[in-house]
Z-matrix of the N, CA and C atoms (Angstrom, degrees):
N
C 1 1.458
C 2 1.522 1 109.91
N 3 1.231 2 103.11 1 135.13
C 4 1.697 3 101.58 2 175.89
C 5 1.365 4 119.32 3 -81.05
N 6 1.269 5 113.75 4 -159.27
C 7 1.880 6 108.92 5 -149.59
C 8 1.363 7 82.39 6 -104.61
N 9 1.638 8 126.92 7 -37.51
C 10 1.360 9 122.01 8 -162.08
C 11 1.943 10 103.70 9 -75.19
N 12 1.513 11 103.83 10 -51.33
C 13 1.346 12 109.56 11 159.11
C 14 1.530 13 131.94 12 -16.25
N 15 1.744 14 102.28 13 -51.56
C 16 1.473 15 100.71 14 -161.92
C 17 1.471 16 88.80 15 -97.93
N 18 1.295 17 139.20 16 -13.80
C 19 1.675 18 134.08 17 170.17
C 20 1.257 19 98.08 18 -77.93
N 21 1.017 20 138.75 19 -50.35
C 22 1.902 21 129.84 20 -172.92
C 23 1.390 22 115.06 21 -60.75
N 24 1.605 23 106.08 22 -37.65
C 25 1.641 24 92.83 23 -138.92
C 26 1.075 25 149.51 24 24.03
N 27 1.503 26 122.17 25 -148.69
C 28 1.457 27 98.34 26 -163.62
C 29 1.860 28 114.22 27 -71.95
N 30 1.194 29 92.28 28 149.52
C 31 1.926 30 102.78 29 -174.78
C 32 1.529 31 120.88 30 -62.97
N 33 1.177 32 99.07 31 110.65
C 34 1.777 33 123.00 32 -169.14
C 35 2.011 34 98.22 33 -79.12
N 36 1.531 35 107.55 34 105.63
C 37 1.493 36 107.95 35 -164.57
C 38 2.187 37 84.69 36 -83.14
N 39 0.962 38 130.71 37 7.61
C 40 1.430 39 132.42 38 165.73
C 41 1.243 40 112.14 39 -94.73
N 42 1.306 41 131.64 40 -41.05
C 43 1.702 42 124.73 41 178.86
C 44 1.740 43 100.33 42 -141.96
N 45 1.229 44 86.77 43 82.20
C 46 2.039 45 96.48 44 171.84
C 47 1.312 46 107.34 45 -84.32
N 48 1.724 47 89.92 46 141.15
C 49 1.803 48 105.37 47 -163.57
C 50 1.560 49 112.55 48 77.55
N 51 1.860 50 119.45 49 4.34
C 52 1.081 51 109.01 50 153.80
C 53 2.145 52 129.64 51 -51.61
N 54 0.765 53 120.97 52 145.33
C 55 1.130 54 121.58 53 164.44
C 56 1.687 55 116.41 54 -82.87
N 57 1.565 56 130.40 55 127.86
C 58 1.323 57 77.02 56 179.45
C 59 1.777 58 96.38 57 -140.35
N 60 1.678 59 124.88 58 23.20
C 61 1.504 60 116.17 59 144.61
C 62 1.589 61 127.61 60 -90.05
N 63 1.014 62 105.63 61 87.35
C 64 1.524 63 127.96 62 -158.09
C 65 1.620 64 99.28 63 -56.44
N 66 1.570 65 117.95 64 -24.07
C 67 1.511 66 103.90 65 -162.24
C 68 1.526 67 87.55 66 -91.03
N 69 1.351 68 137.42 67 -42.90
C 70 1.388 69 154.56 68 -171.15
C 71 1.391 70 78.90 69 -44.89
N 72 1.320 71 125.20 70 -92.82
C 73 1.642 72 111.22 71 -157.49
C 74 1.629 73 116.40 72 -59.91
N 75 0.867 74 111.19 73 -2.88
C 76 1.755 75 109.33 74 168.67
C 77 1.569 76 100.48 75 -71.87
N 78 1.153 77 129.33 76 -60.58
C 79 1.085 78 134.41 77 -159.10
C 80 1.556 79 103.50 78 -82.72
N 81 1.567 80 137.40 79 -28.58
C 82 0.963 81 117.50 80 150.67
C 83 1.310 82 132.26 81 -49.05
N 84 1.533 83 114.96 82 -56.12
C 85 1.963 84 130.41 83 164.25
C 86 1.557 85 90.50 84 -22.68
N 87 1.032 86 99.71 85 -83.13
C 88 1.601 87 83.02 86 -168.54
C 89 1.175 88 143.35 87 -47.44
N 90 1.260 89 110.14 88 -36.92
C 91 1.971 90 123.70 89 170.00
C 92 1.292 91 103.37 90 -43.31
N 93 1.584 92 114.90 91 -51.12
C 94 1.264 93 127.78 92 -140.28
C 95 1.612 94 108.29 93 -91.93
N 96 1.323 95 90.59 94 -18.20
C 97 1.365 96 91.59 95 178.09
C 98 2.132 97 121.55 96 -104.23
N 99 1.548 98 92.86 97 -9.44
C 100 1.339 99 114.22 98 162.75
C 101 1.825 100 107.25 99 61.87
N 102 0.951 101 135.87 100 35.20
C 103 1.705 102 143.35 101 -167.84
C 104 1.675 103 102.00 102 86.70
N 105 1.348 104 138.32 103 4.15
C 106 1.074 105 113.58 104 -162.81
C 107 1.766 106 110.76 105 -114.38
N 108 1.967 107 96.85 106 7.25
C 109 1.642 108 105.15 107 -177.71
C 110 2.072 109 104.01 108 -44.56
N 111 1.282 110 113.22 109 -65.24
C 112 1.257 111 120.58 110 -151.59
C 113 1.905 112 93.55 111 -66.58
N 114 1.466 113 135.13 112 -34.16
C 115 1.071 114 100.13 113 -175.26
C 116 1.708 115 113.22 114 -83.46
N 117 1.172 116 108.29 115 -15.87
C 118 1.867 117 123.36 116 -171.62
C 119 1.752 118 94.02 117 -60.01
N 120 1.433 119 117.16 118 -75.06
C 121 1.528 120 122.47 119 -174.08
C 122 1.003 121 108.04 120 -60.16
N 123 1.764 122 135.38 121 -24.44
C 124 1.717 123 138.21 122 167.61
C 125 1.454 124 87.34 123 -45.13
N 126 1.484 125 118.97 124 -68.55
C 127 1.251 126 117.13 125 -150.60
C 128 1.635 127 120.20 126 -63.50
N 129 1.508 128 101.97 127 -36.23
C 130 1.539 129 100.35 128 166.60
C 131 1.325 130 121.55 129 -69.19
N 132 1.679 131 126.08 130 -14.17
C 133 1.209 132 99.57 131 159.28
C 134 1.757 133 131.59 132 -100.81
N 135 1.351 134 101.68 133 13.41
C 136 1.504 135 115.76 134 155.14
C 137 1.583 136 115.59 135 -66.85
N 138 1.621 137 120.45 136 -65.37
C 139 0.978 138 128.45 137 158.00
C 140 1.833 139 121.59 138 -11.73
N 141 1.323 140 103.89 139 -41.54
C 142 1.771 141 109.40 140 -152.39
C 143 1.561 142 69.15 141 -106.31
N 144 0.969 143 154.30 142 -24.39
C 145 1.650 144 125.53 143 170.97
C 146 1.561 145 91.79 144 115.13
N 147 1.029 146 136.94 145 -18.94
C 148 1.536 147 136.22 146 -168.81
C 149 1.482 148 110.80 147 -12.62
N 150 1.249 149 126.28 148 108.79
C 151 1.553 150 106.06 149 142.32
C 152 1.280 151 96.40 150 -151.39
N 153 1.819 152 85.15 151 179.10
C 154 1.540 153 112.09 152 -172.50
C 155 1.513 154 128.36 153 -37.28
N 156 1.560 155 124.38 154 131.98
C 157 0.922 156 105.00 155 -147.78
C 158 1.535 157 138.79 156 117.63
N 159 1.324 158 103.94 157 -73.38
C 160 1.463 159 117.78 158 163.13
C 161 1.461 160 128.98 159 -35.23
N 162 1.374 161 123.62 160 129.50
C 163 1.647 162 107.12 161 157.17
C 164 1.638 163 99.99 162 -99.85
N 165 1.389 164 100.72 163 148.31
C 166 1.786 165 125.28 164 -168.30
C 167 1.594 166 74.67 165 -122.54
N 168 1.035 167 97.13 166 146.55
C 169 1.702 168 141.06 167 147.42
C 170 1.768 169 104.63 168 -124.93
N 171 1.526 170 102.77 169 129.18
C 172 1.602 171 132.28 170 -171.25
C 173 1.512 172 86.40 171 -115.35
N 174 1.741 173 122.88 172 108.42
C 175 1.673 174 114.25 173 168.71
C 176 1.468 175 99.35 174 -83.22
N 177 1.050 176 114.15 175 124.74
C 178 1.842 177 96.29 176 162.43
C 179 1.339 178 111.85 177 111.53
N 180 1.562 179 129.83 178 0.24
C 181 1.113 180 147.41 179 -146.57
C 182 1.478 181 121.72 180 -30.83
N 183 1.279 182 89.94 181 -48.53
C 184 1.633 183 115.15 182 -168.93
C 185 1.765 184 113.92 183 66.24
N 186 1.112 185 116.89 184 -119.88
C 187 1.355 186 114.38 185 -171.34
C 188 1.581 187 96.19 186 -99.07
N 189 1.465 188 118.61 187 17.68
C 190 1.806 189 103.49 188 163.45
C 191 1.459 190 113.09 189 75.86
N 192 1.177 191 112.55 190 14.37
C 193 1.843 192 110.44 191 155.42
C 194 1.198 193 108.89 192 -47.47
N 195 1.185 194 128.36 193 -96.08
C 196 1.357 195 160.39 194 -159.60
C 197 1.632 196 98.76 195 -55.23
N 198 1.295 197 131.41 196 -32.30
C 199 1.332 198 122.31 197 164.14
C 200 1.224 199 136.94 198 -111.05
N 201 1.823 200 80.30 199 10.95
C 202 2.328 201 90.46 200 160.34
C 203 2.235 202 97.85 201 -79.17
N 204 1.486 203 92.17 202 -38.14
C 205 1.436 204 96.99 203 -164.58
C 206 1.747 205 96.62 204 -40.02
N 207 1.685 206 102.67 205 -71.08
C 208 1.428 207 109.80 206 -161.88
C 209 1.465 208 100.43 207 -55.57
N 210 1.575 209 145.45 208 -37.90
C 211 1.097 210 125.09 209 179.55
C 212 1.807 211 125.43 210 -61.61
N 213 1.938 212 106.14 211 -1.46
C 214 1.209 213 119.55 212 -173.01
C 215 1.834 214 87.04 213 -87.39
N 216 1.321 215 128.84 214 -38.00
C 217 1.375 216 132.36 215 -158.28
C 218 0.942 217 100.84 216 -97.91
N 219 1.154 218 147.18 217 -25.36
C 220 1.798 219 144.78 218 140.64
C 221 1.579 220 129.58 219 -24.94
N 222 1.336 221 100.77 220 -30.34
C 223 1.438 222 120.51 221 -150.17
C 224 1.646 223 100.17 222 -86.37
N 225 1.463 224 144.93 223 133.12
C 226 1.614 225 86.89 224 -14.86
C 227 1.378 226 136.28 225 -117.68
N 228 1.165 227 149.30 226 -173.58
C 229 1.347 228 140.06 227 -175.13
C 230 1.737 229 102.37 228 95.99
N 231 0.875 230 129.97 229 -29.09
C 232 1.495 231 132.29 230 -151.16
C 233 2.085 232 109.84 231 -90.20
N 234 1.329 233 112.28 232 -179.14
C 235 1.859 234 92.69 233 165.54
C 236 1.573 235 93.32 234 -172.01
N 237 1.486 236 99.18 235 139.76
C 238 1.255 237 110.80 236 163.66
C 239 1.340 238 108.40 237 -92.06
N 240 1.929 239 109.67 238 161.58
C 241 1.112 240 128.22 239 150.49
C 242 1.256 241 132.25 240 -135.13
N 243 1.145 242 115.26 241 155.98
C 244 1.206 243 106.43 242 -175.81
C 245 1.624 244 130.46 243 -132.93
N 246 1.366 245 125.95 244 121.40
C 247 1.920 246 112.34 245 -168.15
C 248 1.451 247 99.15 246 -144.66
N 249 1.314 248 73.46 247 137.85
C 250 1.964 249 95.62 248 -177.86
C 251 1.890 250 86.22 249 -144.24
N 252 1.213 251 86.70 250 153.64
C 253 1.488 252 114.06 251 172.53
C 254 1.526 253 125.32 252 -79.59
N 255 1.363 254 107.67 253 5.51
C 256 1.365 255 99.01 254 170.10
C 257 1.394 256 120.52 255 -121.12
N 258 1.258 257 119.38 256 114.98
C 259 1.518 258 113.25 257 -170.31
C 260 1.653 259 123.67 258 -55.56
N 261 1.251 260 106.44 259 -6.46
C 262 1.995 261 97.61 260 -163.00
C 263 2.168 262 88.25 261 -102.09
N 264 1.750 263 96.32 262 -15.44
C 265 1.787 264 87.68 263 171.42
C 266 1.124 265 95.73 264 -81.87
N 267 1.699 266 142.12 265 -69.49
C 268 1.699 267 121.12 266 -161.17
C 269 1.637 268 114.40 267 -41.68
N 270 1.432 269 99.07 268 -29.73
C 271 1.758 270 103.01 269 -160.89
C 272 1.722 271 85.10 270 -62.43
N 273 1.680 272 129.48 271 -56.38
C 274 0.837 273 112.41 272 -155.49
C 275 1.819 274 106.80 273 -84.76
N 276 1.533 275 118.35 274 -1.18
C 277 1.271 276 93.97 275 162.46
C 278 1.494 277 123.82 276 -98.52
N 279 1.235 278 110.06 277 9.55
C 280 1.548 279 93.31 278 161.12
C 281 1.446 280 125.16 279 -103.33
N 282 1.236 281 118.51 280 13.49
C 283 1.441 282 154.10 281 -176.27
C 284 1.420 283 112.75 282 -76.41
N 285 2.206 284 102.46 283 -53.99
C 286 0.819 285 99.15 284 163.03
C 287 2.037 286 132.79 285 -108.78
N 288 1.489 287 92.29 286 -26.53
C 289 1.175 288 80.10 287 170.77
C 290 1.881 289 119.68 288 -130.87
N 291 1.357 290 100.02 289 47.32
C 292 1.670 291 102.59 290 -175.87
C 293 1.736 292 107.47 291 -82.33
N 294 1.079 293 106.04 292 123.86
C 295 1.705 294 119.21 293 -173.18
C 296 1.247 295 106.12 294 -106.87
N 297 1.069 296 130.23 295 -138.34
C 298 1.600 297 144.08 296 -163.11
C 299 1.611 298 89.34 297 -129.28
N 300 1.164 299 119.08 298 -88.16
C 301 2.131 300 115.38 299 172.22
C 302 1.338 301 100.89 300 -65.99
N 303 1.461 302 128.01 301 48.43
C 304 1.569 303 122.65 302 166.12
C 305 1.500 304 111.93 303 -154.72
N 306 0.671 305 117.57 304 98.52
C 307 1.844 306 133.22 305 -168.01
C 308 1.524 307 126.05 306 -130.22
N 309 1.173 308 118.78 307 123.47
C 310 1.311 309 127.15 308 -166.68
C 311 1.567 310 121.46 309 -125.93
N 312 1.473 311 111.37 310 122.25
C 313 1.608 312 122.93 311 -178.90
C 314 1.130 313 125.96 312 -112.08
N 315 1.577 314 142.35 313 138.65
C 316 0.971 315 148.62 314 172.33
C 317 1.515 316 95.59 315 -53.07
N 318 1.474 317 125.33 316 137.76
C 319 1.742 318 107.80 317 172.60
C 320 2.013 319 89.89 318 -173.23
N 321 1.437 320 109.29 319 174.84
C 322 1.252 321 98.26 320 159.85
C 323 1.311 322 118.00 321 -148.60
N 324 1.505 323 130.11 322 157.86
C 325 1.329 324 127.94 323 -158.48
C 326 1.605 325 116.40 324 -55.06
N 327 1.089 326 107.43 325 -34.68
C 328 1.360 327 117.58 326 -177.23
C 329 1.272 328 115.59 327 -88.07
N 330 1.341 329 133.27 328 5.11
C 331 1.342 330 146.25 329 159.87
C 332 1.438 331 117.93 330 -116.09
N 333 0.837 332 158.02 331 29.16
C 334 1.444 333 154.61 332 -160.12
C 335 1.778 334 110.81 333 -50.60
N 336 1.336 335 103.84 334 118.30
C 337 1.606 336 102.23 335 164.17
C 338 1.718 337 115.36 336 -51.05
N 339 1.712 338 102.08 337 -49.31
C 340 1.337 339 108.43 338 -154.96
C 341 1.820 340 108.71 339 -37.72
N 342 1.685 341 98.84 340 165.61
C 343 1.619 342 95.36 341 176.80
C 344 1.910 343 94.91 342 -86.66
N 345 1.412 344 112.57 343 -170.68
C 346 1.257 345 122.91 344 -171.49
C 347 1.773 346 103.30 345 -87.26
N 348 1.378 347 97.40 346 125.95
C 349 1.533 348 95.89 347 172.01
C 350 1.785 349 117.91 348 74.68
N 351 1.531 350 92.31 349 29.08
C 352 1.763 351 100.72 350 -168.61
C 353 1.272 352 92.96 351 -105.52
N 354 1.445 353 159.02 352 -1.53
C 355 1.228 354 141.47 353 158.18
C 356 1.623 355 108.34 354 -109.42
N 357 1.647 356 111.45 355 172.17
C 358 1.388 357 135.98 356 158.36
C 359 1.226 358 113.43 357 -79.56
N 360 1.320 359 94.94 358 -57.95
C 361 2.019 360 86.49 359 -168.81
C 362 1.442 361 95.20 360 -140.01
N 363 1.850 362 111.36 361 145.30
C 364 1.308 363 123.82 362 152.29
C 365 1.402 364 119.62 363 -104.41
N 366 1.723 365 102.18 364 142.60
C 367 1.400 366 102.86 365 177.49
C 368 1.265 367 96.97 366 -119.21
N 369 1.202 368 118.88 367 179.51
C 370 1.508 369 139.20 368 150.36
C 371 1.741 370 116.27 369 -166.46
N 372 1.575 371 107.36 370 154.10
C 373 1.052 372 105.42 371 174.46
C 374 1.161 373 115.77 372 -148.78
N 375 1.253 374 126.41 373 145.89
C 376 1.503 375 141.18 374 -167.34
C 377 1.749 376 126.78 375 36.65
N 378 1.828 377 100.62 376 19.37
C 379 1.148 378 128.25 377 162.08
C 380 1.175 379 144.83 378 -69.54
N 381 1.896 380 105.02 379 -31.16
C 382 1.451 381 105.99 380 -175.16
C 383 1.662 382 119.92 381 -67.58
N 384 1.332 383 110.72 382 -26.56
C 385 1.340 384 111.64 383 178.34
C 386 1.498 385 122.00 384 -83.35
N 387 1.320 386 103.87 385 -9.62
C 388 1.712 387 95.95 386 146.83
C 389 1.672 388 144.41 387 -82.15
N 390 2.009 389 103.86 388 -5.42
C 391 0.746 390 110.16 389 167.48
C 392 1.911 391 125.09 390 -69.82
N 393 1.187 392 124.33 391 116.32
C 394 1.152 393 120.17 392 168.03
C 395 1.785 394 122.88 393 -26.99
N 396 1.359 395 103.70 394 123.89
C 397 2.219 396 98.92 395 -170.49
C 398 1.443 397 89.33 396 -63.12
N 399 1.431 398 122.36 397 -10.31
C 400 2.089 399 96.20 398 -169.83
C 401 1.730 400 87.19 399 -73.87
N 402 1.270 401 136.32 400 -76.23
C 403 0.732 402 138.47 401 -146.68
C 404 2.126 403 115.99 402 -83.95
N 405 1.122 404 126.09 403 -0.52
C 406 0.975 405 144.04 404 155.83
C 407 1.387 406 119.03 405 -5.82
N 408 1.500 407 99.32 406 -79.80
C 409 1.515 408 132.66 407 179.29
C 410 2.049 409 98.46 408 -43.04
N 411 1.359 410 91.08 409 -67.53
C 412 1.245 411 110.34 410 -170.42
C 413 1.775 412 108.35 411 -49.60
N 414 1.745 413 110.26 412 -25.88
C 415 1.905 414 102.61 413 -166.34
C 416 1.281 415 82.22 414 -87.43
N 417 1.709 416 137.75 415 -14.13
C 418 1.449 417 121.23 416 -151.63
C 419 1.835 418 102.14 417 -95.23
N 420 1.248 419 103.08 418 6.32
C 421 1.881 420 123.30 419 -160.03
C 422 1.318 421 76.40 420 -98.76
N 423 1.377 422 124.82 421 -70.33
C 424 1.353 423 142.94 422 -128.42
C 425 1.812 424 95.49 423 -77.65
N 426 1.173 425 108.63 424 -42.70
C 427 2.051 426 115.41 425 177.83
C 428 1.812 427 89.59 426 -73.06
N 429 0.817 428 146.92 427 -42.80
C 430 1.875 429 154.34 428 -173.84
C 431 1.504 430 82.57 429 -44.78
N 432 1.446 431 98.87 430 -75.23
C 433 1.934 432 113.05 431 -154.47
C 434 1.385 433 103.23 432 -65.82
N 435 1.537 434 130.59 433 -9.14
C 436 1.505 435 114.00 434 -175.99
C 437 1.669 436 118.66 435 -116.59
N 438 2.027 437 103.26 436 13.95
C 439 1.145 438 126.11 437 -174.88
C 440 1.543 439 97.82 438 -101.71
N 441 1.560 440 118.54 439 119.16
C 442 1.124 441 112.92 440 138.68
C 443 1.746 442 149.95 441 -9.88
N 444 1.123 443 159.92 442 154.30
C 445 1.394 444 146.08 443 177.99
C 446 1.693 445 87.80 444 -66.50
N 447 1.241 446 111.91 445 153.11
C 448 1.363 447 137.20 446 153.52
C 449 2.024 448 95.76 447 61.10
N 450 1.413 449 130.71 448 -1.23
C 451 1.252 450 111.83 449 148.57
C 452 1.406 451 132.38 450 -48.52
N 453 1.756 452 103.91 451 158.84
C 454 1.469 453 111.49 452 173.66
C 455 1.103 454 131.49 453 -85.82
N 456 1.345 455 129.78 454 152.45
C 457 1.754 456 117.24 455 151.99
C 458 1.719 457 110.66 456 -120.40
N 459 1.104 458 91.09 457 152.02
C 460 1.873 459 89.23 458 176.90
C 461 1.585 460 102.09 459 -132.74
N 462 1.660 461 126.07 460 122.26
C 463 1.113 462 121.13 461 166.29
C 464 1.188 463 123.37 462 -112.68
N 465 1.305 464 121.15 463 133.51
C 466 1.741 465 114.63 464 176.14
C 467 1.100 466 98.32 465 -128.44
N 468 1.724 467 125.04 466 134.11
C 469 1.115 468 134.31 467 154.13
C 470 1.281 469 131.14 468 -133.73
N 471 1.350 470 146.04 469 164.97
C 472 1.454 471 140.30 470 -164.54
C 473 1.392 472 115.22 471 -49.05
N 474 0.965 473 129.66 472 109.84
C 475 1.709 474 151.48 473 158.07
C 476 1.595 475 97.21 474 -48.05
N 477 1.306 476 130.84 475 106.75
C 478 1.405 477 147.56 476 178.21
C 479 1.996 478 95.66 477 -64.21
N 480 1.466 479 112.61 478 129.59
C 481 1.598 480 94.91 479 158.48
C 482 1.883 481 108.45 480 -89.27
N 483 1.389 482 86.78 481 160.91
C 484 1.234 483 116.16 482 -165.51
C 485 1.460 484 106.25 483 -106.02
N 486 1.420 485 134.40 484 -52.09
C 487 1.633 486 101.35 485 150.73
C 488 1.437 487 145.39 486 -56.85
N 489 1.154 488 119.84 487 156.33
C 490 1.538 489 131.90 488 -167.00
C 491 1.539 490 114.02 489 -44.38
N 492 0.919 491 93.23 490 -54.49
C 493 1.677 492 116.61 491 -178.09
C 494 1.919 493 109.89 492 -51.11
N 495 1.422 494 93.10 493 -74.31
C 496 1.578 495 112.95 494 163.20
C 497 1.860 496 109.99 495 -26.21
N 498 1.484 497 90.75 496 -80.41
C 499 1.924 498 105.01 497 176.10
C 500 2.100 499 104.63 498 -41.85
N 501 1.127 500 102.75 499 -63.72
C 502 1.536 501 89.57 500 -179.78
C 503 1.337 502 110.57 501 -56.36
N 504 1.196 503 155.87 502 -108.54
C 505 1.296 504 143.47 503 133.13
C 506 1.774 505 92.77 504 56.93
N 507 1.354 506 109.57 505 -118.33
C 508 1.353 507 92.65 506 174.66
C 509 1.454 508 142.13 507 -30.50
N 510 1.125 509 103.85 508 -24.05
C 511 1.803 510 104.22 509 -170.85
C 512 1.464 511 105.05 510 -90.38
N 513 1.449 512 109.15 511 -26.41
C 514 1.725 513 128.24 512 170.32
C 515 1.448 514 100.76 513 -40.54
N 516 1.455 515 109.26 514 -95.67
C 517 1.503 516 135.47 515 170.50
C 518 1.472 517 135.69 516 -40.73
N 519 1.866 518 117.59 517 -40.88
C 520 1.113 519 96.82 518 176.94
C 521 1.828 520 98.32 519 -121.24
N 522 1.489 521 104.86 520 -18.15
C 523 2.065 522 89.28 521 172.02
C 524 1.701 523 90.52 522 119.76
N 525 1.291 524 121.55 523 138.79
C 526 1.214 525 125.01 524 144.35
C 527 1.664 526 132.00 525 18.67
N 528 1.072 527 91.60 526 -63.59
C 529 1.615 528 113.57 527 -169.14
C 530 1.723 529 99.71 528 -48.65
N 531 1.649 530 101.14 529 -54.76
C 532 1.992 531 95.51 530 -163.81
C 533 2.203 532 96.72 531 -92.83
N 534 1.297 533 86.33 532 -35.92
C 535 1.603 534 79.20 533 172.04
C 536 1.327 535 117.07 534 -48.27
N 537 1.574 536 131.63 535 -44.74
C 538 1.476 537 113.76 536 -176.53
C 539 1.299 538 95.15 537 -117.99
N 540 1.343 539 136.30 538 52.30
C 541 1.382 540 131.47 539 169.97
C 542 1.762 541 112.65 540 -52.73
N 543 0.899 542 124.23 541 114.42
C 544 1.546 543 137.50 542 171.68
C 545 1.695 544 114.76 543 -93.91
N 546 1.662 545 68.81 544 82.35
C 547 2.220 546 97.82 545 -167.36
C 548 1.933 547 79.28 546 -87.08
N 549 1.314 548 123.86 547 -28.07
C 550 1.699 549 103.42 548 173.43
C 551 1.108 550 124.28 549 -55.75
N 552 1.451 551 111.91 550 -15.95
C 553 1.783 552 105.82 551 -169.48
C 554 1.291 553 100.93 552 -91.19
N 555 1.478 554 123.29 553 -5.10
C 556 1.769 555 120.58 554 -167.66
C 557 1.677 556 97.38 555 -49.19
N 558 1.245 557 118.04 556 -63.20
C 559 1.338 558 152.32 557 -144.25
C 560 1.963 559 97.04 558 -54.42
N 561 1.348 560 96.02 559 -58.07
C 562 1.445 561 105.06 560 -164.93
C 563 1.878 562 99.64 561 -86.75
N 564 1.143 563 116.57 562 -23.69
C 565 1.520 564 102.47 563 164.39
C 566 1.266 565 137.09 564 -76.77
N 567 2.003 566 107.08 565 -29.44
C 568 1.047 567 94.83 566 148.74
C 569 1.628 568 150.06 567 -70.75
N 570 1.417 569 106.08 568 -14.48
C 571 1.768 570 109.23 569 139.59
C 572 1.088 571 139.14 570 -60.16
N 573 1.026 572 113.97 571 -36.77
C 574 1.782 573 112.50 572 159.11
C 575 1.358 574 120.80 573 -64.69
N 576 1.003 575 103.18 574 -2.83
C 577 2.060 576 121.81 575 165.73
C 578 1.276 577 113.84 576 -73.27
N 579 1.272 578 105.82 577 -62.40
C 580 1.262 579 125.39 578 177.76
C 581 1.547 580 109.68 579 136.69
N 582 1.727 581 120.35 580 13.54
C 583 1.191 582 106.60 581 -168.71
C 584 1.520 583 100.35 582 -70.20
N 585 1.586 584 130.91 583 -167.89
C 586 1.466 585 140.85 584 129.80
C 587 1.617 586 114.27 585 -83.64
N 588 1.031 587 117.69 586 91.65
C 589 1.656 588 119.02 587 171.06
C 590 1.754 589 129.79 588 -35.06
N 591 1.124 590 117.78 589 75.25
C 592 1.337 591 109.35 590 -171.64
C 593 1.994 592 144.44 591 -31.81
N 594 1.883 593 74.02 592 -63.99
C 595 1.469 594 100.02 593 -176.99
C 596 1.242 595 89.39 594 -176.68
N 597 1.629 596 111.37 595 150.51
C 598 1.474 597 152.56 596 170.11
C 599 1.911 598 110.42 597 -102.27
N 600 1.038 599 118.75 598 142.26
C 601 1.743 600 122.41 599 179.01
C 602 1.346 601 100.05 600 -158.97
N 603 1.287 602 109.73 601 175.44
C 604 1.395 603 126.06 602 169.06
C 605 1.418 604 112.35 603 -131.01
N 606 1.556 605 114.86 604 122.33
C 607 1.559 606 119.68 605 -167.44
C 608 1.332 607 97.29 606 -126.25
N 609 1.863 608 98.30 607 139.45
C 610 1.679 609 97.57 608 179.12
C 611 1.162 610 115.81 609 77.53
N 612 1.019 611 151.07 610 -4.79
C 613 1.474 612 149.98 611 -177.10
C 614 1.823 613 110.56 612 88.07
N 615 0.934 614 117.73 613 -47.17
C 616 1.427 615 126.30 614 -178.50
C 617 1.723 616 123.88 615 -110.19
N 618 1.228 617 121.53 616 -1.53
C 619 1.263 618 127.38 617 178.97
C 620 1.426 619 102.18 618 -103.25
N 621 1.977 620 113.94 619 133.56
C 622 0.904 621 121.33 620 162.38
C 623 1.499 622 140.44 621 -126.26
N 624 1.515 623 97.12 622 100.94
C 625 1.754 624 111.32 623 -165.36
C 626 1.424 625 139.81 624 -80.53
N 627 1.113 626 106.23 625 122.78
C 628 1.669 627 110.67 626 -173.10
C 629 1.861 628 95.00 627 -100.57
N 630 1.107 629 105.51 628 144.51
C 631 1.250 630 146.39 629 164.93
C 632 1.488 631 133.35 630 -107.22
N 633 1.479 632 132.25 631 106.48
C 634 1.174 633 123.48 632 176.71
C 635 1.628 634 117.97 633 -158.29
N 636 1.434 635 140.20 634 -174.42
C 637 1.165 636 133.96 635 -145.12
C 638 1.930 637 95.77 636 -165.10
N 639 1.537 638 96.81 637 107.80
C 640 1.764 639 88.13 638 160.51
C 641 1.506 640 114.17 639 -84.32
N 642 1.606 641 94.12 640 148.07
C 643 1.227 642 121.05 641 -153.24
C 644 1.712 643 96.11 642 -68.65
């Protein structure tokens, strides 16, 4: 069984590209990140400008790392949220890290509850390539319409390797999807949104982040 296999299970025709053994990818995050989870996602929420104050929306949350952090950089006055499409991950991120400014919803990128212009900054991480390409376009509209004038977004998602070795390896274990992830197109869709594209980096060795600001 492959790696992407045993995180999906069986295929949810309501939230495709859900994940849905929520403890399995906790315990991967961590392997994978080897002690360096808390300063890598620190850094993406430096990156996104975070401060106190702010409401963050986390698309994609997963088990709520990355949007316990920003609800730590919010503080105080500020609130994270967090929505991913798979119910057994919110269950387990508010399990583990649901606070009072830290709250987590079943929801999906391409639908957004939020009202228009109700957050500061969107993040996400290692989410976009679970979004389905039909609807893509449409989650990158949907973070536009729920950003304030002159809010942020920060995206990081899996950096594909580029030697042979690397690519098999990946394509072995997790499938297509992260082996040829097309983290180049982040950039130009979020202009067709309407963001202004800031800056592009590479964080962590394998994460690749776009940065940008509606106008």
């Amino acid at each position: 069984m492959r790696l992407g296999q045993l995180l999906h299970g069986q295929p949810d025709a309501q939230a495709p590209g859900a994940i849905q053994h929520a403890l399995a990818y906790e315990v991967l995050s961590v392997a994978v990140f080897a002690g360096r989870r808390k300063r890598t996602f620190g850094r993406l929420v430096a990156m996104a400008g975070v401060a106190p104050g702010d409401r963050v929306l986390d698309v994609g949350s997963g088990p709520g790392y990355l949007t316990a952090l920003a609800a730590e950089a919010v503080s105080p006055g500020g609130r994270a949220v967090g929505i991913d499409p798979s119910e057994p991950m919110v269950g387990q991120a508010r399990r583990l890290r649901g606070t009072e400014n830290c709250s987590f919803e079943v929801g999906r990128a391409e639908a957004l509850a939020a009202a228009d212009g109700s957050f500061d900054v969107v993040v996400s991480s290692l989410a976009v390539h679970h979004i389905p390409d039909a609807v893509r376009g449409k989650a990158f509209r949907e973070m536009f319409r729920v950003l304030r004038p002159g809010g942020r977004i920060l995206l990081a998602d899996f950096r594909p390797p580029r030697g042979r070795l690397g690519r098999v390896l990946v394509g072995a274990t997790a499938g297509p999807g992260m082996r040829d992830n097309p983290v180049d197109r982040i950039s130009p869709m979020l202009a067709e949104a309407g963001f202004r594209v800031e800056s592009e980096s590479r964080v962590g060795g394998f994460l690749h982040c776009v940065r940008a600001r509606k106008p």
